[in-house]
N, C-alpha and C positions, 0 to 999 in steps of 0.2 A: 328353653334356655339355649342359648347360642353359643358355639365353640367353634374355633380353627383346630382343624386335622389335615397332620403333614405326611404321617405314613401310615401306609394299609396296617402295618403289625402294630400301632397301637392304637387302632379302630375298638376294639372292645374295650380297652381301659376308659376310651377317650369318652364313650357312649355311655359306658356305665356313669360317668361322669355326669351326663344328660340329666342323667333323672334325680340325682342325690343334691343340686342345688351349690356344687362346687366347682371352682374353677381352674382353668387351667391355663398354667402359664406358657405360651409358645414359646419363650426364650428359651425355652429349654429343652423342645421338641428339634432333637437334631441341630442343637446348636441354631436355632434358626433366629435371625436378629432382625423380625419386621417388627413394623408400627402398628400395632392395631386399634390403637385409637381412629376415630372416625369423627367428624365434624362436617351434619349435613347441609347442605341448602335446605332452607325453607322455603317449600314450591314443591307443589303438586299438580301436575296436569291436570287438566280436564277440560272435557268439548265444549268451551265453551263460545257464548256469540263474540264473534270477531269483529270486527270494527265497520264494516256494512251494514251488518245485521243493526247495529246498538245506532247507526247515524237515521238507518231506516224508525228506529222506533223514536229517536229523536224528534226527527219529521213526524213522527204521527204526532206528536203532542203539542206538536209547534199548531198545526191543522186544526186539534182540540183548542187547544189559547185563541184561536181565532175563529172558532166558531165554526171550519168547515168541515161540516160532519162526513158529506162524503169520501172527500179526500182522506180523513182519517182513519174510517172503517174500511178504506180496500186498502189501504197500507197496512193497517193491523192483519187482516186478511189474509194481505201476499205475504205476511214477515213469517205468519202461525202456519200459512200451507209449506213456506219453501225453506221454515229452519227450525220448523217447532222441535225438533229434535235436540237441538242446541241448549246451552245452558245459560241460564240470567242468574247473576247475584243476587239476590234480595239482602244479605248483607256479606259482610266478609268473608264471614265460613258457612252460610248454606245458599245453597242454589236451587231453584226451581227449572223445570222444560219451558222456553220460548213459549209452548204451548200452550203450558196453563199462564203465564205473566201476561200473554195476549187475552184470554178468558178473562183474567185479573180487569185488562183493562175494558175491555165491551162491557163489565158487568156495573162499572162505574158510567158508562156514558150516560150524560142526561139523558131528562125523559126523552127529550124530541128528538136526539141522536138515535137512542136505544132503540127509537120506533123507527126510523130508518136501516139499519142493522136486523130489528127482525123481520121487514119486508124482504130480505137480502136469502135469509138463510129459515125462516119458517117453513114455508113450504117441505123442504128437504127433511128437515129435524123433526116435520109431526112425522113423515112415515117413517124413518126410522124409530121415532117411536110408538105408533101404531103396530108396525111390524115386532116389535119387541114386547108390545104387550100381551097380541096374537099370540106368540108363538113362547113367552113367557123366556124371552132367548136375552141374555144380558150383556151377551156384543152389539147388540145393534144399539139395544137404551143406552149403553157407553159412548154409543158413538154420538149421540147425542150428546151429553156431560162431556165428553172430550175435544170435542171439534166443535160444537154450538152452544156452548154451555148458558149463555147470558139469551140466548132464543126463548122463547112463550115456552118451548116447552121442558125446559132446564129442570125446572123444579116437579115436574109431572116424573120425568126421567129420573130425577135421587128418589123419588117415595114409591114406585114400578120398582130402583134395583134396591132399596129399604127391604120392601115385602120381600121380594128373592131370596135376599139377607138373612129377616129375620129366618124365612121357612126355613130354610139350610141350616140353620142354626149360627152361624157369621153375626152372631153380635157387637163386634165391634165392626165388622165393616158394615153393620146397617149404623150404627151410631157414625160415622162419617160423612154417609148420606144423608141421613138426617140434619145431621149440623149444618150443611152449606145449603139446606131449605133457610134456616133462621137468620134474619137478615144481620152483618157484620155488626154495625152499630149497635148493637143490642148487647154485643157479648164483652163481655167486660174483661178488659186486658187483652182486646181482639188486635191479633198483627195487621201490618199493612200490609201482608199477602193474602190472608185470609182472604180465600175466595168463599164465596156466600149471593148466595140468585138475589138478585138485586129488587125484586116485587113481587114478591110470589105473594098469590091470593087464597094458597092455606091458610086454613084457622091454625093460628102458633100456639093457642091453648091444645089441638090437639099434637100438632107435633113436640111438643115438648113434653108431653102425656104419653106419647110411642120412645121418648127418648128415655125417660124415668122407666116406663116398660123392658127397654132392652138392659137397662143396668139391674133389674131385678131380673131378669131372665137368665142374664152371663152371670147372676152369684155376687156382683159387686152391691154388697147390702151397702155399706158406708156413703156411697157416690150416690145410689138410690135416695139413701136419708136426706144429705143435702140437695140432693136435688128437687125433694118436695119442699123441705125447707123455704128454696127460692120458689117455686112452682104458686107456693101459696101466696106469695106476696105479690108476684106477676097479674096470678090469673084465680082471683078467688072467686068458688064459688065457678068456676066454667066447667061446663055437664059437655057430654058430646057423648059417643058410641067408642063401646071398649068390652070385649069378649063378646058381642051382637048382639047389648044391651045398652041402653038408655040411662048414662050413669054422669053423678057427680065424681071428676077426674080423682081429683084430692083423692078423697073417699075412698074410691074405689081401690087405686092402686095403694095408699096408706094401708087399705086390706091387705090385698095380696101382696105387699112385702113382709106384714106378720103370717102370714102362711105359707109365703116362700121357705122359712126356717125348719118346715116338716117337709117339705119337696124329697124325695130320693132323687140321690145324684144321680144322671143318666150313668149305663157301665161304660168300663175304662175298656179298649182292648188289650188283652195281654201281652199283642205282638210287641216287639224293640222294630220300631220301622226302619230304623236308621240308627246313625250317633245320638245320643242324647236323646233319644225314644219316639221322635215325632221331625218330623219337616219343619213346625217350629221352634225346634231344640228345647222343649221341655216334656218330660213326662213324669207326671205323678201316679206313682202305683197306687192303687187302694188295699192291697192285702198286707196286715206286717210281713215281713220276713222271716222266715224260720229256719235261722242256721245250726245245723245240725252236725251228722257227720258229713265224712265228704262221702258223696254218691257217686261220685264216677270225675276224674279226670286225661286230660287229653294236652300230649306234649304241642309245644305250638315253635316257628322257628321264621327266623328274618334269613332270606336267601341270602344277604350280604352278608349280614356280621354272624350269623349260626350262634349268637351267646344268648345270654339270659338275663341281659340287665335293662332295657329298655322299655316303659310301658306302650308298646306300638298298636300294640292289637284291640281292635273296637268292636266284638263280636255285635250283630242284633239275632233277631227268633221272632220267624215265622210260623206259626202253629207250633208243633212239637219238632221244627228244625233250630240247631245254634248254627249260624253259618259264620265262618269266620275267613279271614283270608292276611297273604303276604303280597308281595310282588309279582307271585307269577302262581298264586294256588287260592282256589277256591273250598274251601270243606265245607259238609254238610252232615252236623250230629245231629242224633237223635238227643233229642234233650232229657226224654225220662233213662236212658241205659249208656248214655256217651259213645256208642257205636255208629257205623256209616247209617245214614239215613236209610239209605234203601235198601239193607243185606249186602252190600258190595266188599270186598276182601279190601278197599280203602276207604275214610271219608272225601278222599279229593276229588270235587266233581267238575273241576275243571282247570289244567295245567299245562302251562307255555314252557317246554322245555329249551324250547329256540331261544328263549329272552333268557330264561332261566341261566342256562350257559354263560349265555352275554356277561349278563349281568354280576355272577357270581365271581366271573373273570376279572370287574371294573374292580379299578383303583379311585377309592373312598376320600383322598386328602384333602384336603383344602374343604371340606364340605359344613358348611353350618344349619344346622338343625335336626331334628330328630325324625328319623319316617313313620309315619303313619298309618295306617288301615284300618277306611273304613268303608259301609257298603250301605246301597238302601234296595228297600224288598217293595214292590207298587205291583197288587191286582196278578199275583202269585209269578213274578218273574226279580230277579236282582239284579243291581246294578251297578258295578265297581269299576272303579280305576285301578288297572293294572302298568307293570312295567317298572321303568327307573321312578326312584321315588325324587331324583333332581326334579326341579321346577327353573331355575334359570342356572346358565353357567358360563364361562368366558367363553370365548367365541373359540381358542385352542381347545376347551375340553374334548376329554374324550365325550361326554355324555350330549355335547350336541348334538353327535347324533343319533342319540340314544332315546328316544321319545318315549312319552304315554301314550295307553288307548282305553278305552272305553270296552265293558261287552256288556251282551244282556244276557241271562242264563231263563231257562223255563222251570220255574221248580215243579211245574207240574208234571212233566215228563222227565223227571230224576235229573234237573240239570243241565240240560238239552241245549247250548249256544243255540244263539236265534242272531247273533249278531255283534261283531267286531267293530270299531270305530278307530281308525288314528289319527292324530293330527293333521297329518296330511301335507304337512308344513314344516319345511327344518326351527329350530330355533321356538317351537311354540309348545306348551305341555298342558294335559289336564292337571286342576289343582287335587280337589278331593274327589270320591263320589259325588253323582250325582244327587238333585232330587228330582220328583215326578209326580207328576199330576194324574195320569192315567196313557193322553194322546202326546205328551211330550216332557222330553228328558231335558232337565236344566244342569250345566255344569261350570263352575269359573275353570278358567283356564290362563296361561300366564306367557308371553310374549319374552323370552328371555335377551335381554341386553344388557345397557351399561345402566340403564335406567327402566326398571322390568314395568313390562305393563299388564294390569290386569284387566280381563275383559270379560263376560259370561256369554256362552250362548246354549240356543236352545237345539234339539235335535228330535226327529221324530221317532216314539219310542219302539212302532214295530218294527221299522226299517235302520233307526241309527243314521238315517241322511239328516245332514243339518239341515235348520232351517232360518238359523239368520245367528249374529254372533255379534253381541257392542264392546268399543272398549268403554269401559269406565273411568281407569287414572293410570296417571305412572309417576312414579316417585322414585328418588333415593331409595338405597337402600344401606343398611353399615357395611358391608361388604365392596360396595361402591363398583363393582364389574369384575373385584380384582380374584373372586374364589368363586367356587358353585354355590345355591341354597339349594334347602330340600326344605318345602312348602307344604301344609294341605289345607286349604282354606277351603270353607265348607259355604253356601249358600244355605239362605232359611225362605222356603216358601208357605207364603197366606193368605188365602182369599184370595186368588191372583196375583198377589205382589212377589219379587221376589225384593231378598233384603240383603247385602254381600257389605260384611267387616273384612275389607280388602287388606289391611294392616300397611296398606302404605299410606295414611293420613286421609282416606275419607271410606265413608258408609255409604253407600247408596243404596233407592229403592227405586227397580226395574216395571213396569210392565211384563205379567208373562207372554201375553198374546207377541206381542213385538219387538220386546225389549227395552220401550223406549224407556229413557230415563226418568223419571217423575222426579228426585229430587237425589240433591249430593249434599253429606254434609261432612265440612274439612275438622279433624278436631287438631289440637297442639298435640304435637311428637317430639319425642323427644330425641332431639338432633347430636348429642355427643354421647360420648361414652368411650369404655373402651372393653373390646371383646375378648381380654382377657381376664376382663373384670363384669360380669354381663349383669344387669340388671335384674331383681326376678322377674318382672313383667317381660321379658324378654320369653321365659317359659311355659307362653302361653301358646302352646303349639297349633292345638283345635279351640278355636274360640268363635265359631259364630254368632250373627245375631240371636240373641233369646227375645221372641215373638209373647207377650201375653197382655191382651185384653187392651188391646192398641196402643203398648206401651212398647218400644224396641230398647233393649238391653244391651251394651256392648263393653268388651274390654279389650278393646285392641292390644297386640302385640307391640306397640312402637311407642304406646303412650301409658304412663302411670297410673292413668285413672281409670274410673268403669264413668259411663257415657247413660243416660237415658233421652231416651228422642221420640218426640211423638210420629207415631209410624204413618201415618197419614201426611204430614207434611213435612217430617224433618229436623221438628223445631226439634234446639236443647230444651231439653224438664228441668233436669240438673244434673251435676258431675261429683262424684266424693272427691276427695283430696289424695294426694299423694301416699295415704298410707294404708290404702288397700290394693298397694303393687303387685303385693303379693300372691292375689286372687288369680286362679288360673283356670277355674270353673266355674260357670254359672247354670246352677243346680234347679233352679224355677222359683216362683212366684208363690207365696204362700200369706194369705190373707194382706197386710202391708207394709211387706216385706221381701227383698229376693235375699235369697240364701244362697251363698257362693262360698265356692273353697280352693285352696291351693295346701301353700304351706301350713294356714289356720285356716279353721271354718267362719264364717261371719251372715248376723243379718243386718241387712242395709235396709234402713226405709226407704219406702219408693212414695209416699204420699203427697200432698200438695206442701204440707209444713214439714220440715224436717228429712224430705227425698236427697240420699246421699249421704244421708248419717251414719253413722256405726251404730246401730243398735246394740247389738248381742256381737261380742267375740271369744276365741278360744283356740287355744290357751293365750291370755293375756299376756304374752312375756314375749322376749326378741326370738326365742327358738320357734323354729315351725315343724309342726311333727309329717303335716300331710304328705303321702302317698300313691297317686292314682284316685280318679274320679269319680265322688261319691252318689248315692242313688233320692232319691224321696219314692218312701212308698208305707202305706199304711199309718200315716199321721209322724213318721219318724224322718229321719236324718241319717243313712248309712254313710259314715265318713270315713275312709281306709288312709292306715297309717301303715308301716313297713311291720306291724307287729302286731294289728292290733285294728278291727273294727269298734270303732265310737260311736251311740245312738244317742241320739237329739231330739226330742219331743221338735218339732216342725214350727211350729207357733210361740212354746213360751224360751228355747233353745234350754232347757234342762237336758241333761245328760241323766239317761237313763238305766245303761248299763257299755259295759266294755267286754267284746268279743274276742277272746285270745287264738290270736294267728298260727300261732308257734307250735303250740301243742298238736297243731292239726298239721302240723310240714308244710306248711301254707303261708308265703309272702302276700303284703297286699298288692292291689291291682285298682285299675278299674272294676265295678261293678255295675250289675244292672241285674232288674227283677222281672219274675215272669210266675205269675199263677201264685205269689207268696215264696217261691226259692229264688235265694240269692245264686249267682252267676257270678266269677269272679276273672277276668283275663290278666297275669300279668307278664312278663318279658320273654317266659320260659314255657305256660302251660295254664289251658283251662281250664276250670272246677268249677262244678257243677256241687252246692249241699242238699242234702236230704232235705224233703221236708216231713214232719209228721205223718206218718201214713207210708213213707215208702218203704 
């Protein structure tokens, strides 16, 4: 939720304000007589091709209309090598990379074109994929799919990084590979972008047989069902090789989806990697929870405002550490005894008293939104954003120049900096924590002006040196240049992708390797209002994309609705309607349904019929009880109210029982689970309950 703040002395009243879902009127903050109505353009940046690039592809097709092949594969050619980074519409609000719209179009050239084209670029595209199949290495076979995709060996390349896929377990980015083996025309309700290898001399009885494989594999029993459904009517009766026997497909897998249903679930790990328990922002625990007494707590404090109204803190837990942090403090509990992790007379393992100062000094006014902390833990080191929690400010602020940085800590050596990072740049700030893949560190970060830009980049993780940074958009914002915000926009990484709910009117999905853009999609924002009067969707502080089973989830901050897009290309699935504003978490994916919470809990079907519905809600009436951000773990629903945790069977949304707050001197918070105990953060201090046995 969004507020103007005029003076430092009613910063606590003002914050407290934050989280309770009420407003505040500035006429009356110091007599102060501004407008805070806002009324935005509609326009959002982005890189996209400019008027050479689009007359160049123009030319190529005029070349195609007449026939001349060559002329219009080295036009396609020079447009894909010298702008593939740029963006083409495919229609009003999503965009695809110049790169793949060029693929788009080699994969259409007629036959006798095509066979010109891959005299051109064959040679190249078998070794790289020779080389990738050698070496079992999925840059190089990318390199293929990205740069030669419509080449002889396009489709050897998707079923090489298939297998990669499935081994790692990536079921849905082997289902992606797989799909653009199966030629466009086939697929019913197929878009005009839909890229898809234009002759592949696979047998489609077996790839369609690996594809019904990976949906019983990820657990999607439902999708598996129709999919033999059709299977059968395509391809009756087609045998081939499956598990390195000699089988009728039907048959075989119609088996193994009734004996999928005895499978044991592979285990969960118990860490909290990050926010919301994974780099794809969802985590399902498998143990219930067992709230007991309270086992140990731990006071918690914002170097600004020192109160205890605001739910800012985002603990996660690495083995048997809680790590939590502020602006300029790092702690590390022990999670069975709430004491310093390593016998130290503090938990703080790591503290900027320099900034600290700074900071505790600044003057808070004019500042909208609520600060944040959070942190992620990759291959036993952690990775936070510290410093001012501003993210953009008028060019007079004080906090221009007051930046973010970056560090990395060693937990294996109790803590150990290994490395600092700043922006390096007046005017520029990290958004949230990072995430990580092991060899590098992914961050958005935010260009502050009259029109702020978001950008991501990546960095390398032993060292902290960049190594390459794209902008993505820039947009309005209601603020419009004229006060600070305080931001923290989180990235979700998967499979290589990354995925960034920029909250100024588009989503994108990045390449890790390079950053390039793969696709943008714009959604409707909403352009008025007034910030004395804030919307609830405005209260969606930390909302990233939620990643499950190639579906992306979003509920931006600027717009009413929650969004579903297929992650692979961008496309909208479908959108609810305006009256799930109130949503400000999105909690995961549970059979066909996401479960999200704010002020009410709710399930939303996400299905092919009825995605975007209100299934299940609670409490049905205009009040909303919500609290702080609830968990999933052991088939239930932890929903924290200011009084009171509420459990939800996961599935049919029954209300199970009600866990009373009060009696334990215990406000709600955020929550999150580890080994079967619930973990509670909220404005003032964390708690840790018992569980059975302690």
């Amino acid at each position: 939720m969004v507020f103007l703040l005029q003076t430092a002395k009613l910063i606590a009243f003002c914050v407290g304000l934050l989280m309770f879902g009420r407003s505040l009127s500035l006429a009356q903050v110091d007599g102060m007589q501004r407008n805070t109505q806002y009324d935005l353009a509609d326009s959002v940046q982005i890189d996209r091709a400019d008027s050479t690039v689009l007359s160049h592809l123009e030319r190529a097709r005029a070349y195609l209309d007449d026939r001349q092949w060559d002329d219009a594969i080295e036009t396609i050619r020079n447009v894909m090598e010298n702008s593939g980074d740029k963006l083409f519409g495919v229609t009003d609000r999503r965009f695809i990379s110049i790169r793949q719209y060029c693929n788009l179009k080699l994969a259409r050239l007629p036959a006798e074109a095509l066979s010109l084209y891959r005299m051109r670029v064959d040679p190249l595209a078998e070794n790289w994929y020779r080389e990738g199949v050698a070496r079992r290495d999925p840059v190089k076979l990318l390199l293929v799919v990205d740069q030669a995709f419509a080449s002889s060996w396009g489709d050897d390349a998707l079923a090489a990084l298939a297998d990669l896929a499935i081994g790692a377990g990536h079921f849905a980015e082997a289902r992606a590979y797989l799909e653009k083996i199966v030629p466009g025309e086939s697929l019913a309700g197929a878009m005009v972008d839909w890229l898809a290898f234009p002759d592949t001399d696979y047998d489609l009885a077996m790839i369609r047989a690996r594809l019904i494989l990976v949906s019983i594999l990820e657990g999607a029993r439902s999708r598996a069902e129709a999919e033999l459904t059709q299977y059968k009517k395509l391809h009756p009766g087609a045998q081939g090789r499956l598990g390195g026997q000699q089988v009728n497909y039907f048959d075989a897998l119609s088996k193994l989806l009734v004996e999928s249903e005895r499978w044991e679930t592979l285990p969960v790990s118990d860490n909290w990697d990050t926010f919301a328990g994974s780099m794809w922002r969802e985590k399902i625990a498998t143990k219930v929870l067992d709230v007991g007494r309270i086992a140990w707590r731990v006071a918690l404090r914002d170097v600004v405002s020192k109160k205890e109204s605001r739910l800012s803190f985002n603990p996660i837990v690495f083995d048997n550490l809680v790590l939590v942090n502020n602006q300029t403090e790092i702690r590390a509990i022990d999670i069975r005894t709430g004491k310093s992790a390593w016998g130290h007379d503090s938990t703080v393992v790591f503290r900027d008293k320099a900034v600290a100062k700074k900071i505790a000094g600044s003057n808070l006014s004019d500042v909208l939104g609520t600060p944040q902390f959070t942190m992620t833990v990759d291959r036993g080191r952690v990775f936070a954003r510290m410093g001012t929690v501003v993210t953009s400010s008028p060019k007079e602020s004080l906090f221009s120049a007051e930046s973010s940085y970056l560090v990395c800590l060693d937990l294996r050596a109790q803590g150990r900096l290994v490395w600092r990072v700043g922006t390096q740049q007046k005017g520029w700030f990290f958004e949230g924590s990072p995430v990580v893949d092991g060899d590098n560190v992914y961050v958005a970060m935010r260009k502050s002006d009259v029109q702020p830009q978001a950008h991501v980049a990546c960095f390398d993780a032993l060292t902290g040196q960049r190594r390459w940074r794209r902008f993505v958009c820039s947009a309005p914002t209601p603020v419009e240049g004229s006060y600070s915000e305080c931001t923290h926009d989180l990235l979700t990484l998967k499979n290589g992708t990354l995925y960034y709910n920029t909250n100024l009117g588009a989503v994108a999905a990045l390449e890790s390797g390079d950053g390039l853009i793969k696709w943008v999609f714009l959604y409707p924002r909403v352009l008025k209002g007034d910030l004395r009067k804030p919307e609830p969707q405005m209260r969606r502080e930390l909302n990233p994309c939620l990643y499950d089973g190639g579906t992306l989830f979003v509920a931006p901050k600027d717009s009413r609705r929650i969004f579903a897009l297929d992650a692979d290309g961008g496309r909208l699935l479908w959108q609810t309607g305006s009256q799930a504003r109130d949503v400000f978490h999105l909690l995961g994916v549970v059979g066909d349904k996401l479960i999200a919470s704010g002020e009410r809990i709710y399930w939303i079907g996400i299905g092919r019929h009825g995605g975007g519905s209100i299934k299940y809600l609670w409490p049905n009436g205009p009040r909303g009880l919500g609290f702080g951000r609830g968990v999933l773990a052991g088939g239930n629903v932890y929903w924290p109210t200011r009084r009171s945790i509420f459990v939800f069977d996961q599935l049919t949304a029954k209300m199970k029982k009600k866990i009373h707050l009060v009696p334990k001197g215990v406000t709600g918070g955020n929550l999150l689970a580890w080994k079967g105990r619930l973990i509670l953060s909220n404005g003032s201090e964390l708690v840790s309950f018992s569980v059975t046995g302690d």
